[in-house]
C-alpha positions, 0 to 999 in steps of 0.5 A: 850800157848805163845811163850816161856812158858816153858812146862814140867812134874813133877814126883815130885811136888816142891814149883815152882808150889805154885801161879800157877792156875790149869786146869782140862784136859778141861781146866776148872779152878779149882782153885790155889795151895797154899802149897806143903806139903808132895809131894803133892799140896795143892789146893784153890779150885775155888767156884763153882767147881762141885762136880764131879770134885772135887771128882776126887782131893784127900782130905789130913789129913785136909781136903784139896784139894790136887794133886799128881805128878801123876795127873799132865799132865803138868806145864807152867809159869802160870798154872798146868794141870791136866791128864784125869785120875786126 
């Protein structure tokens, strides 16, 4: 992280995290939100991201990817953290 990115947990999502690139507790890149709808983030999943991973996100009412607050382990400037428990 640079100097001055601005590090915080969310305990709900908001639509500052719309453009924001999201790792994995790896830091592995799993994609970009592209929505927040119903307090959760809608995400663009990254081609090739593994089945395994992929499990672990939640699927919304039409079958897209989608994160809750609680998977979150942080936010910066640039990008959304998932938790190990994601």
């Amino acid at each position: 992280m640079a100097d001055g990115d601005h590090l915080s947990r969310m305990e709900h999502i908001t639509e500052e995290v719309v453009g924001k690139h999201v790792e994995g507790p790896n830091g592995e890149d799993l994609g970009k939100v592209t929505a927040v709808e119903d307090d959760k983030a809608i995400l663009k999943a990254k081609t090739g991201v593994s089945a395994e991973i992929e499990s672990g996100i939640s699927k919304d009412a039409n079958d897209r990817l989608s994160i809750e607050a609680d998977q979150i382990a942080a936010v910066d400037d640039d990008t959304v953290r998932l938790n190990a428990d994601f």
